[in-house]
C-alpha positions as a printed NumPy array, in Angstrom:
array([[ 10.794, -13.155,  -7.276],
       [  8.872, -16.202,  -8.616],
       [  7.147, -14.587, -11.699],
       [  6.032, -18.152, -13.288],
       [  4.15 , -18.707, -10.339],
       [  2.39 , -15.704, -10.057],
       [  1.506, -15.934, -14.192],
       [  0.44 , -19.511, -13.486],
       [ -1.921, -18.345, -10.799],
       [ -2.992, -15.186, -12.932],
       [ -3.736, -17.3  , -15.905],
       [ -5.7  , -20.308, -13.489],
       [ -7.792, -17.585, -12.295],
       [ -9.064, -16.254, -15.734],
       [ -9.871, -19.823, -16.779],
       [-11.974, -19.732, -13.708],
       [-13.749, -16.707, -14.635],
       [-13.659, -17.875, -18.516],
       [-11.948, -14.602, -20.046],
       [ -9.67 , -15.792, -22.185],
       [ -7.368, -12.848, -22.449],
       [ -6.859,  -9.861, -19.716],
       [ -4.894,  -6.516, -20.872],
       [ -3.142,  -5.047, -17.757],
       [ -2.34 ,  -1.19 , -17.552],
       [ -1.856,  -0.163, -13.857],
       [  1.884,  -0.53 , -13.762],
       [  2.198,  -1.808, -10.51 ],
       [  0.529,  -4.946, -10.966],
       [  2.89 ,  -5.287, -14.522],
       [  5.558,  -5.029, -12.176],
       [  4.161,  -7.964,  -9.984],
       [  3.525, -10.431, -12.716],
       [  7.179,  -9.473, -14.836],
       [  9.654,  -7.62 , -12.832],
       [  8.831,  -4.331, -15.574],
       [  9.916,  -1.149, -12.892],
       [  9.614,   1.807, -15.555],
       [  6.87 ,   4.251, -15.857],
       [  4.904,   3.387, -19.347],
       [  3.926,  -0.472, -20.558],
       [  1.031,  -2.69 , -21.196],
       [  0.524,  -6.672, -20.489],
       [ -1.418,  -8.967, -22.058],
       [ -2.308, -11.958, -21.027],
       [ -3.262, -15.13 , -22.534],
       [ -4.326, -17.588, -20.314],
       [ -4.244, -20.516, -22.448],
       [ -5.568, -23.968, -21.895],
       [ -2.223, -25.052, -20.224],
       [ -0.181, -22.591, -19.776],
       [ -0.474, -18.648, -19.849],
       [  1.122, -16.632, -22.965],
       [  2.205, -12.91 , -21.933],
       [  3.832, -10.038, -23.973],
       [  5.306,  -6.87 , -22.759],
       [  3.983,  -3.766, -24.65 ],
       [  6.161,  -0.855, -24.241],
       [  8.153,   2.219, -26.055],
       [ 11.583,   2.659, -27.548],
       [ 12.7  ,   4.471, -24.347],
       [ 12.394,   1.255, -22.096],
       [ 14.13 ,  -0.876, -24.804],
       [ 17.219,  -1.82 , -22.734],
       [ 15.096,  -1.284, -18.837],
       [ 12.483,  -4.089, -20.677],
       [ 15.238,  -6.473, -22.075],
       [ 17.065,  -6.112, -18.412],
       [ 13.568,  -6.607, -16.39 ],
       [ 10.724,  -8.199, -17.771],
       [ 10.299, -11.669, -16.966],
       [  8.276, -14.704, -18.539],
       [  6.986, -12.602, -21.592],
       [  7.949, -11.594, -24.498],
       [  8.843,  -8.002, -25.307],
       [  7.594,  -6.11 , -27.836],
       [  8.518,  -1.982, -28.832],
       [  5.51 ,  -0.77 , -30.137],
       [  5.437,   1.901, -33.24 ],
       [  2.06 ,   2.737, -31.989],
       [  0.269,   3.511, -28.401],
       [  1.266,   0.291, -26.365],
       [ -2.585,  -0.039, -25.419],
       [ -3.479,  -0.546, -29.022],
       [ -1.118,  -2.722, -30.071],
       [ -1.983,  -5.255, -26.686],
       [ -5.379,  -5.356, -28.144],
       [ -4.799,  -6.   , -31.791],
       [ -2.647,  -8.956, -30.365],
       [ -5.358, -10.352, -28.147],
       [ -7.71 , -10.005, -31.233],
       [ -5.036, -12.18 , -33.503],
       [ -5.026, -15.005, -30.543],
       [ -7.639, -15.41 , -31.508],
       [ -9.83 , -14.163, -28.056],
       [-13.771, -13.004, -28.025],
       [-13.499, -11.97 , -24.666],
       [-11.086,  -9.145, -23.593],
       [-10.486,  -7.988, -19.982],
       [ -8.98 ,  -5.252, -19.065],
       [ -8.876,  -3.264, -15.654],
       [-12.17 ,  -1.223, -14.992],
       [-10.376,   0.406, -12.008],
       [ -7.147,   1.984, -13.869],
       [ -8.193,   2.122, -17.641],
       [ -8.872,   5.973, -18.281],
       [-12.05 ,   6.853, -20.017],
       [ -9.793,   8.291, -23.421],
       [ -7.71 ,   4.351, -23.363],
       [-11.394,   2.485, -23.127],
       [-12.465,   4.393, -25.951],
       [ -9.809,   3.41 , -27.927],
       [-10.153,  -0.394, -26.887],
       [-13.565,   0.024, -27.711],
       [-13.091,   1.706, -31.075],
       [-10.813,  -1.282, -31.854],
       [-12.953,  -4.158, -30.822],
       [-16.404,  -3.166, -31.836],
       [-18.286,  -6.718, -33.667],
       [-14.714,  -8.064, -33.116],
       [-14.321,  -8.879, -29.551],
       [-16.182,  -8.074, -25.925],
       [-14.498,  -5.691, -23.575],
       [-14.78 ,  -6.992, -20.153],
       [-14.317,  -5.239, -17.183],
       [-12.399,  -6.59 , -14.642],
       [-11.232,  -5.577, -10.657],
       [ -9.15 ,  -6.426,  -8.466],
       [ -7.814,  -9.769,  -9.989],
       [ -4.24 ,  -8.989, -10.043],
       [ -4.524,  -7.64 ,  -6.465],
       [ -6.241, -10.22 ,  -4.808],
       [ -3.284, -12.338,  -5.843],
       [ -0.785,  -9.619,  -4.685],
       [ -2.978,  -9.455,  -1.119],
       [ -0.9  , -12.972,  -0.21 ],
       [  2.819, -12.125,  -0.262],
       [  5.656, -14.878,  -0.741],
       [  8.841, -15.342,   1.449],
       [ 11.272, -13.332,  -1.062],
       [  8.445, -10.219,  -0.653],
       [  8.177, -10.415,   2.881],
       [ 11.781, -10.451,   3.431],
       [ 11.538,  -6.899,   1.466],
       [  9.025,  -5.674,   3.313],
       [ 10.987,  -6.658,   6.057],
       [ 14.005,  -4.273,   5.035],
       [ 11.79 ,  -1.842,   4.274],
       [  9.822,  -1.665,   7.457],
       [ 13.581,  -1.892,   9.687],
       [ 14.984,   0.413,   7.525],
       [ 12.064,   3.199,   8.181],
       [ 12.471,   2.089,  11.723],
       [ 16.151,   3.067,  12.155],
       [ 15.37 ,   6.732,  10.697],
       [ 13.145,   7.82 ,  14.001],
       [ 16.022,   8.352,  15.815],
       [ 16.657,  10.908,  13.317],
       [ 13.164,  12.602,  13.176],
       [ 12.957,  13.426,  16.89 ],
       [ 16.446,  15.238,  16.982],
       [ 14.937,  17.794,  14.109],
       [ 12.062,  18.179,  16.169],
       [ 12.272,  21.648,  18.054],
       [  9.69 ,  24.39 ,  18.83 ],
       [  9.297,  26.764,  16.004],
       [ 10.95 ,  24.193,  13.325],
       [  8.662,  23.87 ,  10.335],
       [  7.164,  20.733,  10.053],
       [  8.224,  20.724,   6.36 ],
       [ 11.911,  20.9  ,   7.791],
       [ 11.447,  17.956,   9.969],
       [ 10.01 ,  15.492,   6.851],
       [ 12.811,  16.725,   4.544],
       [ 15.667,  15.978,   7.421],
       [ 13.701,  12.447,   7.509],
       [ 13.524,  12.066,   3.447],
       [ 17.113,  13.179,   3.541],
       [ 18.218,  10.455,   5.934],
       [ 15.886,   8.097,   4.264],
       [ 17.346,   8.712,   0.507],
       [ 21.15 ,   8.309,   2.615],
       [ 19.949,   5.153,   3.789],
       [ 19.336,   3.39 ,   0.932],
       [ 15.784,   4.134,   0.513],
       [ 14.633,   4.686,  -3.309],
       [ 11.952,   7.141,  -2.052],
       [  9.287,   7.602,   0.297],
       [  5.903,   5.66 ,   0.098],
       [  3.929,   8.41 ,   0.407],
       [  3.896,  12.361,   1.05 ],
       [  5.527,  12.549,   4.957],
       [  3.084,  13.307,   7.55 ],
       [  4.554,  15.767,   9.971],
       [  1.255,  17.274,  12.415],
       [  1.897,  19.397,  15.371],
       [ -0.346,  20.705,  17.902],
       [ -3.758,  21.42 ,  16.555],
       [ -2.667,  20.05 ,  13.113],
       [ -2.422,  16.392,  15.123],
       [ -6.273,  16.422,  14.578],
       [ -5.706,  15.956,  10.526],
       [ -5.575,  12.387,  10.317],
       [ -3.215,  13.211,   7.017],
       [ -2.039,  16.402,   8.157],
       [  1.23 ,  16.515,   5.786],
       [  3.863,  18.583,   6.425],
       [  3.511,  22.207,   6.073],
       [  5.275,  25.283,   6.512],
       [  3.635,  25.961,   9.862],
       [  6.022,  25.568,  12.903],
       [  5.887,  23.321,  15.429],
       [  4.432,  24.701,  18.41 ],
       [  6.022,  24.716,  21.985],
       [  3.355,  21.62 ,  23.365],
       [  1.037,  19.176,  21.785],
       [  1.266,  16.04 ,  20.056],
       [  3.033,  15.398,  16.885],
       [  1.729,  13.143,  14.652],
       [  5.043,  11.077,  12.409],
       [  3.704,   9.129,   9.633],
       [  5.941,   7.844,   6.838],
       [  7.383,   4.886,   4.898],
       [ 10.1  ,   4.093,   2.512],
       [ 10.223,   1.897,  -0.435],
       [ 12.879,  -0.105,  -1.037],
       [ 13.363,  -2.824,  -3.817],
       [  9.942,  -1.851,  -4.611],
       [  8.089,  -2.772,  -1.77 ],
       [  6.987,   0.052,   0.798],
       [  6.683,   0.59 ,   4.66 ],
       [  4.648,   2.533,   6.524],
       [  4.691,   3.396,  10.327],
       [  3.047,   6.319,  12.721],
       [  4.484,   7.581,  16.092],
       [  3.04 ,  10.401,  18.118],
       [  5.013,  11.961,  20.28 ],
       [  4.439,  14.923,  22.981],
       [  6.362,  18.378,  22.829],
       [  6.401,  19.763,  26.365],
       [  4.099,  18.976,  29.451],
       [  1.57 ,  16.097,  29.242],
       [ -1.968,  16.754,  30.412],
       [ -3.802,  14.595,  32.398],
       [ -6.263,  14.374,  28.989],
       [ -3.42 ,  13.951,  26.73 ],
       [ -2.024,  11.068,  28.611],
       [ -5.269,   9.395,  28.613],
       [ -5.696,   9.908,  25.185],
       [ -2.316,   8.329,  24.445],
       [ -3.342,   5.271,  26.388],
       [ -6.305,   4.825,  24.915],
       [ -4.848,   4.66 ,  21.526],
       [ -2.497,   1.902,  22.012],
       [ -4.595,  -0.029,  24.063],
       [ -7.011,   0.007,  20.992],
       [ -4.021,  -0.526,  18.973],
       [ -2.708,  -3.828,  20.891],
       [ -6.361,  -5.309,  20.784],
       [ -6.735,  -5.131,  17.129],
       [ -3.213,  -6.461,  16.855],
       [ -4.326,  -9.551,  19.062],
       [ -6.857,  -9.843,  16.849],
       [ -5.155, -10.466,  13.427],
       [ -5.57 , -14.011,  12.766],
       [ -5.742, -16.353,   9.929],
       [ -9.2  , -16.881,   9.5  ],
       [-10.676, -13.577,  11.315],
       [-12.674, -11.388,   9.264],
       [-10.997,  -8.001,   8.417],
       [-14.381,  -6.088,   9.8  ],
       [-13.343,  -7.895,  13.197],
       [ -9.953,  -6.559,  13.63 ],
       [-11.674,  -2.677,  12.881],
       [-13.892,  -4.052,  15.388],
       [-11.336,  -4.974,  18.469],
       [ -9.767,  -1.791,  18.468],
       [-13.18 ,   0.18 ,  17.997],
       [-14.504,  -1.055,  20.815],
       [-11.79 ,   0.282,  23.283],
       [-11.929,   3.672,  22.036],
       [-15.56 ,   3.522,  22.316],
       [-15.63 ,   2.027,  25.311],
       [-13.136,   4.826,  26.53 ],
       [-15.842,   7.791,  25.13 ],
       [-13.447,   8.046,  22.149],
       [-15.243,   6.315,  19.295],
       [-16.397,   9.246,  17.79 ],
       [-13.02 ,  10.381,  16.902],
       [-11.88 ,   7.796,  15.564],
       [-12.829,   8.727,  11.827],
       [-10.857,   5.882,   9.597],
       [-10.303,   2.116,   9.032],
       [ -8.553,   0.48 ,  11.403],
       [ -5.503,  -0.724,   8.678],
       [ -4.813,  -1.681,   5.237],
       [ -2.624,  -4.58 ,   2.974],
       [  1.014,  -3.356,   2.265],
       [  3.358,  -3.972,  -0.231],
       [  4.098,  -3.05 ,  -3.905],
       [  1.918,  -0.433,  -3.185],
       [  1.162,   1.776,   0.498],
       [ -2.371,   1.036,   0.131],
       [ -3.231,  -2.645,  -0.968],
       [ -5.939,  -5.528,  -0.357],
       [ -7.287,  -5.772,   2.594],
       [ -8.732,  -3.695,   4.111],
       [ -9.414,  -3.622,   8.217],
       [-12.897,  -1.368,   8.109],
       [-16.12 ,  -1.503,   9.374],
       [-17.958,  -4.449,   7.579],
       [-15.417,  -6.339,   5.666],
       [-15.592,  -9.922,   5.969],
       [-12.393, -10.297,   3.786],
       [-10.895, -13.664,   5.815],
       [ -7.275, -12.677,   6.752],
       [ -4.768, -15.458,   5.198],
       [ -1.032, -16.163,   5.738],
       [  0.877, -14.008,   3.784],
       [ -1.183, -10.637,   4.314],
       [  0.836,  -8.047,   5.834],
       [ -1.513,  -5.324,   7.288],
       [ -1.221,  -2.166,   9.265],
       [ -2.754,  -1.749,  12.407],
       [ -3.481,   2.094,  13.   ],
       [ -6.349,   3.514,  15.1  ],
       [ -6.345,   7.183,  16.272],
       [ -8.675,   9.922,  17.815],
       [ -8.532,  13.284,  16.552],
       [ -9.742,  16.35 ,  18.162],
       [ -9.955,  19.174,  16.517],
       [ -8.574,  21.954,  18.276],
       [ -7.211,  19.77 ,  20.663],
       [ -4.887,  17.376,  18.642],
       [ -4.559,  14.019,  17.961],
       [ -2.87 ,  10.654,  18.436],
       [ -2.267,   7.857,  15.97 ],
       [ -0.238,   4.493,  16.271],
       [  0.802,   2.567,  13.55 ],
       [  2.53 ,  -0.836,  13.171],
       [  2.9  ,  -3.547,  10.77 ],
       [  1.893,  -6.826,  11.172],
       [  2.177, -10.099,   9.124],
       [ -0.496, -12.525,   9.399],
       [  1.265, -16.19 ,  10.065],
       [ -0.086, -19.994,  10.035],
       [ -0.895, -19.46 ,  13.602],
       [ -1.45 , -15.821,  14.377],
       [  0.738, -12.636,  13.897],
       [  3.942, -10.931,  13.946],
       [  4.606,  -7.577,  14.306],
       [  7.06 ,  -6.5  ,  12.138],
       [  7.682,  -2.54 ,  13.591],
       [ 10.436,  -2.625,  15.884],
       [ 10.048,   0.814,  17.698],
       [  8.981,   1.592,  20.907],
       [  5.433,   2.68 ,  21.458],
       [  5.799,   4.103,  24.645],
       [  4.841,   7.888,  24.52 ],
       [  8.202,   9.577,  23.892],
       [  8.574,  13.681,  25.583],
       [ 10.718,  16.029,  24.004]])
C-alpha cells in the first residue's frame, strides 16, 4: 500500500482547508494513512509547509504490532492516554489550530482535548476528510477487494447446501462463517443476514434461531474481510414453489438492479444511480417497498463514501467501488434483495460479483 501518497494527499488537503494539525482517532482511517491494524492508537498529523509530519500514539501492548506496521510516522508508547499525549505534541509544533474528527471523538475524549487546549490552541471539528480520500481506491486496494469479493463468492455454493426446511437460520450463517474462516477469511464484514419466509421482509433480518420455513424467499447477505478490506454480496433464493407474485417480484428486482448498474458512471451523480433503479420498481407498483438507498462505497470499511440515495449529487469517480442493492419488502409476504459490487472505471463499470443472479429453487 502506498502510505506516502495517501499522507501527501492528507496533508495537501489540510493546507487547503488551513488547519495546520489534524488528530485522527477512528482506527480505520489510522489504518489507511499507516498500515496500524490493532485495536487502540491515535495519529497526528502535521501537515507542514512541504511535507506532512505524523506520529503514531499508542500503548505498551502494541509495542512490537506498531514497530512491525506503522508506516511513514514515527512511533511513540505513551505513559499516558494516547489522545492526550497527540495533543500536547500538536501544541509543542507549535499549531493554533487543532482538528480532530467530530464524527468519532466521544464526548468524555473532546473534553479532555478541550481541557488541554483551552487559551492554548482551537479545537476544530472536522468530517469526513480522511474518507473522502479513502472513497477513491488505488490498484493494490482494488486487487483486495477483488479477493475479497471472489472469495465470498466461492462460499455460496456452500450456503445453499445448509439450507433445508426447519434448519435455523442461525445454523445456515455459522456453516457460512465456518467455511468463510476455512477459507482464508479473517472474519466477516458484518453480522450474516440469513431471512426466511416472512423474515425476507427485514431488510437486515440477521440470522435468528427461527427455522427456515418449507417456501418463501430467503434473503443471503454477507461479506468477508480479507487483508483488511471487506465484501459484501446479497442473493435471494426461493424454498419450494414459486408464485406467480413471487416470480414477478424477483424480476422486478433485478431488472431495477441491472438499470442502476448501467447507470454507474464516472461523472453520474450518486442520487442518479438511486434514481435508475427506483424508477423500475416504481414503475412496476413496487416503489413503495423499496425502503433503502440504492448502494454504498466499500472497502476498509462495509459502509464507506458514497453513498447511492435519494438526492446525492456526490459525482462518481474512478476508483469508487459501490454496491448496487435494491429490494422490495413485504411484510408478511417476504422480500427480495440483489446485491453486487461494482467498480467505477475511466469509461464506465465493472461488476466485480461473479455469481449468478438468476433466481435459484431449492
Amino acid at each position: 500500500m502506498d502510505y506516502t501518497r495517501r499522507q501527501k494527499s492528507l496533508a495537501a488537503e489540510l493546507r487547503r482547508s488551513r488547519l495546520p494539525a489534524l488528530i485522527i482517532t477512528h482506527l480505520s482511517n489510522v489504518r489507511y494513512l499507516c498500515g496500524f491494524t490493532g485495536s487502540a492508537g491515535v495519529l497526528l498529523v502535521i501537515a507542514g509547509e512541504r511535507k506532512p509530519r505524523l506520529t503514531f500514539f499508542t500503548d505498551g501492548r502494541y509495542t512490537s504490532q506498531a514497530a512491525a506496521e506503522v508506516r511513514g510516522a514515527k512511533v511513540v508508547i505513551a505513559s499516558k492516554p494516547a489522545l492526550a499525549e497527540a495533543c500536547a505534541a500538536a501544541q509543542r509544533a507549535p499549531v493554533k489550530r487543532i482538528g480532530f474528527e467530530a464524527d468519532h471523538l466521544s464526548y468524555t475524549g473532546y473534553r479532555l482535548l478541550s481541557s488541554m487546549t483551552r487559551t492554548k490552541a482551537s479545537l476544530v471539528p472536522v468530517a469526513g476528510l480522511v474518507e473522502n480520500l479513502r472513497s477513491i481506491k488505488d490498484a493494490d486496494e482494488i486487487e483486495q477487494i477483488r479477493a475479497a469479493v471472489l472469495l465470498g463468492s466461492s462460499l455460496f455454493p456452500a450456503v445453499l447446501s445448509a439450507i433445508r426446511p426447519g434448519v435455523a437460520e442461525s445454523v445456515v450463517a455459522g456453516e457460512l462463517e465456518l467455511q468463510a474462516r476455512r477459507a482464508g477469511a479473517e472474519g466477516m464484514s458484518f453480522d450474516t443476514i440469513v431471512a426466511a419466509g416472512a423474515r425476507s421482509a427485514l431488510p437486515h433480518g440477521r440470522a435468528s434461531v427461527q427455522p427456515i420455513p418449507g417456501n418463501g424467499f430467503i434473503i443471503l447477505d454477507y461479506g468477508v474481510i480479507l487483508a483488511g478490506y471487506c465484501s459484501d454480496m446479497t442473493r435471494t433464493v426461493h424454498l419450494g414453489p414459486v408464485s406467480k407474485a413471487h416470480r414477478n417480484m424477483y424480476q422486478a428486482v433485478l431488472e431495477a438492479q441491472l438499470a442502476a448498474i448501467e447507470a454507474v458512471q464516472p461523472g453520474v451523480e450518486s442520487g442518479e444511480v438511486d434514481r435508475a433503479g427506483r424508477e423500475i420498481l416504481k414503475k412496476a407498483g413496487y416503489g413503495a417497498w423499496f425502503t433503502h438507498s440504492t448502494g454504498h462505497g466499500v472497502g476498509i470499511e462495509v459502509h464507506e463514501q458514497p453513498r447511492l440515495a435519494k438526492g446525492q449529487t456526490q459525482k462518481l469517480e474512478p476508483g469508487m467501488v459501490v454496491t448496487i442493492e435494491p429490494g422490495v419488502y413485504m411484510p408478511e409476504e417476504g422480500g427480495v434483495r440483489i446485491e453486487d459490487m461494482v467498480l467505477v472505471t475511466e469509461s464506465g463499470h465493472e461488476v466485480l460479483t461473479p455469481t449468478t443472479k438468476e433466481l435459484i429453487t431449492l
